[in-house]
C-alpha positions as CSV (number, residue, x, y, z in Angstrom):
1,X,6.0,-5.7,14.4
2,X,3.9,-5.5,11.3
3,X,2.7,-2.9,9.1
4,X,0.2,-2.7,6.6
5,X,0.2,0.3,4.3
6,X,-3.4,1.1,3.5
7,X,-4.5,3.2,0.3
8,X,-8.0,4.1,-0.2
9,X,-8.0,5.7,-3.3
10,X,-9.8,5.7,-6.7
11,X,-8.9,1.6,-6.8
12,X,-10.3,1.3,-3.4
13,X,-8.9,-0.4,-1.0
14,X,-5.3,-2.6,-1.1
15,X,-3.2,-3.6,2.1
16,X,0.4,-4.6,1.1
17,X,2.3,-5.6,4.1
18,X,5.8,-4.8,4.9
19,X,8.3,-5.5,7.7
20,X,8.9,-2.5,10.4
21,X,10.8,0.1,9.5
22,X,10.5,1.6,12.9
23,X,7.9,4.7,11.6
24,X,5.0,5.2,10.2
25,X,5.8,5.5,6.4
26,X,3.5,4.9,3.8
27,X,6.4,5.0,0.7
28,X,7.0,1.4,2.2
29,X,7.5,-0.7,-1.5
30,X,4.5,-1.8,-2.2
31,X,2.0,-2.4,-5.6
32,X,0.8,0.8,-4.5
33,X,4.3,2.8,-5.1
34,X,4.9,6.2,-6.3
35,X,3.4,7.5,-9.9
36,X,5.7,9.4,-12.3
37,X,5.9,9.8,-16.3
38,X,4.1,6.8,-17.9
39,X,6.9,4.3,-19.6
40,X,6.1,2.6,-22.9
41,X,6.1,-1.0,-22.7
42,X,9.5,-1.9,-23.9
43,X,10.5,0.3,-21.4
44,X,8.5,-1.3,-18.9
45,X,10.3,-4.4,-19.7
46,X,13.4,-3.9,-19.8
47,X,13.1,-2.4,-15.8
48,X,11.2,-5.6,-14.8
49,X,14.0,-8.4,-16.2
50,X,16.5,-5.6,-14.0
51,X,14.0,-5.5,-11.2
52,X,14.0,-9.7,-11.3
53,X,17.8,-9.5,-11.5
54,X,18.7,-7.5,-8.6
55,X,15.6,-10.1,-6.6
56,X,17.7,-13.0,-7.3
57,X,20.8,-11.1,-6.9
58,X,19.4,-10.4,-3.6
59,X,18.6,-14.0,-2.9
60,X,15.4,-14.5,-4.3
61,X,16.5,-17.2,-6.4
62,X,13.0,-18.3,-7.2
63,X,12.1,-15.0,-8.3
64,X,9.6,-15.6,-11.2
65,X,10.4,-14.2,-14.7
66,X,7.7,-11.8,-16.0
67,X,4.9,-13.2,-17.3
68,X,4.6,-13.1,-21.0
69,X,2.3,-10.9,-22.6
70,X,1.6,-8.2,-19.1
71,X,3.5,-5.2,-20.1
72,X,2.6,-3.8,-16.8
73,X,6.2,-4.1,-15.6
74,X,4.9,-5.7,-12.4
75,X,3.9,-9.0,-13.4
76,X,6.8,-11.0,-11.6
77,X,6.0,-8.7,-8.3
78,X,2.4,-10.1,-8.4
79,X,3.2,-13.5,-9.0
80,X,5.8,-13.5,-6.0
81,X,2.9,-12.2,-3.6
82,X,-0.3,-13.3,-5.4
83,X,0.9,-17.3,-6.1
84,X,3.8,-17.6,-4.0
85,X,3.2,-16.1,-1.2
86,X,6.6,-14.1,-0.9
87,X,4.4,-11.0,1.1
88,X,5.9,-12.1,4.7
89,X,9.2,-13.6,3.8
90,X,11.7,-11.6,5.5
91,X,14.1,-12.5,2.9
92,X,12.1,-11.1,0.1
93,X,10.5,-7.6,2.0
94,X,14.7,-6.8,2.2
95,X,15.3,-7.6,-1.6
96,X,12.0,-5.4,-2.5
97,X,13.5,-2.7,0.0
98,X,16.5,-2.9,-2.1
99,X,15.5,-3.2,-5.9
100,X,11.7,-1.5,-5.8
101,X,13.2,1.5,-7.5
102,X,14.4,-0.4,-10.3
103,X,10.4,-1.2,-11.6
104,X,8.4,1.2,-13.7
105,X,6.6,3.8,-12.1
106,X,2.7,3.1,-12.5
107,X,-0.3,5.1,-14.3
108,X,-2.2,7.6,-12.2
109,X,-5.2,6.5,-11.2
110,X,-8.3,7.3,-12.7
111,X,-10.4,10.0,-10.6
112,X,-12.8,8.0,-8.0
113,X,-16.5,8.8,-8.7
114,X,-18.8,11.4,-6.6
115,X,-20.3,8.3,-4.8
116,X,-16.9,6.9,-3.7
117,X,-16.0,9.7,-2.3
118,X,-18.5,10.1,-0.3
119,X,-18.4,6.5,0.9
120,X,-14.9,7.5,1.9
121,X,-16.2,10.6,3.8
122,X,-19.0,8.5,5.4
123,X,-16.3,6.0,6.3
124,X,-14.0,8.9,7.9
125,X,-17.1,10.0,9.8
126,X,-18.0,6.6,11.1
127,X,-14.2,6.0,12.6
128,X,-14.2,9.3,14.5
129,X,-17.9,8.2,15.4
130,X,-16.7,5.0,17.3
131,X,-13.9,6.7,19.0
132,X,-11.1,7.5,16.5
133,X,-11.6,11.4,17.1
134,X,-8.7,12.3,15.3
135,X,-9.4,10.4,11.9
136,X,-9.5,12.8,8.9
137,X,-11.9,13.5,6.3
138,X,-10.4,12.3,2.6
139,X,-8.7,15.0,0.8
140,X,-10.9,16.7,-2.1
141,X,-9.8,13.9,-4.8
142,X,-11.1,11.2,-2.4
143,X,-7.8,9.5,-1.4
144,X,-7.1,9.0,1.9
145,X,-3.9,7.1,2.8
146,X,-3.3,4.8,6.4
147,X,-0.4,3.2,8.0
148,X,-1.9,0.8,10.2
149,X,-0.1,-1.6,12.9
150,X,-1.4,-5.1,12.9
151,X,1.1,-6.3,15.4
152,X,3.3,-5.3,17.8
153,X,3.7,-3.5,21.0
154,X,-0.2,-1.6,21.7
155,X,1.1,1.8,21.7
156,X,-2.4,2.8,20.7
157,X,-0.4,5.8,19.1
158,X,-2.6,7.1,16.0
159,X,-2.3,10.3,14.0
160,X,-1.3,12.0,11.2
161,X,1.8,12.8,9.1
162,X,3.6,13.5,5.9
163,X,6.2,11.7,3.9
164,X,9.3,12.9,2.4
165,X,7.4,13.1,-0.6
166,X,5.0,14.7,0.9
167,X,1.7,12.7,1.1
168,X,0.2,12.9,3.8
169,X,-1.3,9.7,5.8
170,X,-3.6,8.7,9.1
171,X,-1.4,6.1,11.3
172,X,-3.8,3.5,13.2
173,X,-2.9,0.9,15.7
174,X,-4.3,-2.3,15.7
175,X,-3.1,-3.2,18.9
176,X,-5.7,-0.4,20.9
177,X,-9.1,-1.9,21.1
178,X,-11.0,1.0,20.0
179,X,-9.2,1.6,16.8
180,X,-10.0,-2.1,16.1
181,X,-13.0,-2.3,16.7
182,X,-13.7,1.6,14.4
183,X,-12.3,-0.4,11.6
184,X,-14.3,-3.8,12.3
185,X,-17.2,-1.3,12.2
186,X,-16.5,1.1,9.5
187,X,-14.9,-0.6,7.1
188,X,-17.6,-1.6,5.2
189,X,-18.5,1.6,4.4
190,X,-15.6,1.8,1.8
191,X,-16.1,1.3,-1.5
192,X,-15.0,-2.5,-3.1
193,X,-11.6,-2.5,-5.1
194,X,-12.0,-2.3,-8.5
């Protein structure tokens, strides 16, 4: 089974995948992680030569070294999925499982603007329009966070839940028709990544 966790938030919209973990759980590792204190960029670096250590420790022996100059502290991460490809090697989703924590937390995102929230809204409206009843509205800072199944068993199981940390998110399965079909529909009312 695959999962995608979707964030629509002030960057728009990312999918990262990630193999099952047998729930719906949107803290799955992803570029889209959890947001603490900002690190300086030292810092930054320092976490990302660890975070390509445990990766090769971990068998990712072709784990790329951070790229010069990106103090982001996830420039090796981007390279792996962007130009290598690593997003559906099994091999690397269980080293990520196991050394994510080790990279630098990322910024908060800037606040989304009036008019992307209300493409959000509109896009909430037009899934429950097309037969995802249940779909919620964004919350009032205009994220809206999504598990979605894109293969699998069709349980046609959707709803909503919280993390551990607390955020809450809308689980939609690809595998029922009608939620397909919402998305197919609706999606192009969201807002383009920025």
């Amino acid at each position: 089974m695959r999962r995608s966790l979707v964030v629509v938030a002030s960057v728009g919209l990312m999918m990262v995948l990630s193999g099952c973990t047998g729930s719906h759980d949107p803290s799955v590792p992803s570029a889209a992680g959890p947001t603490t204190s900002p690190t300086t960029a030292a810092d930054s670096s320092s976490q990302e030569l660890a975070f390509v250590g445990c990766m090769r420790d971990h068998g990712i022996t072709d784990m790329p070294d951070p790229v010069p100059g990106d103090t982001s502290g996830r420039s090796s991460i981007r390279y792996a999925l962007d130009v290598l490809g690593k997003g559906s090697d099994q091999t690397f989703q269980t080293a990520l499982d196991e050394c994510m924590s080790l990279l630098p937390a990322l910024p908060p995102p800037p606040p989304p603007a009036a008019d992307e929230i209300e493409a959000r809204r509109q896009f909430a409206q037009c899934m429950r329009a097309h037969g995802v009843s249940d779909f919620p509205d964004p919350s009032p800072d205009g994220s809206l966070w999504m598990v979605i199944e894109t293969e699998g068993a069709a349980t046609g199981v959707h709803g909503s839940g919280t993390t551990d940390a607390g955020t809450s998110y809308y689980a939609l399965d690809f595998s029922d028709p009608t939620a397909k079909a919402a998305w197919d529909s609706c999606s192009t009312l969201l807002p383009p990544s920025k």
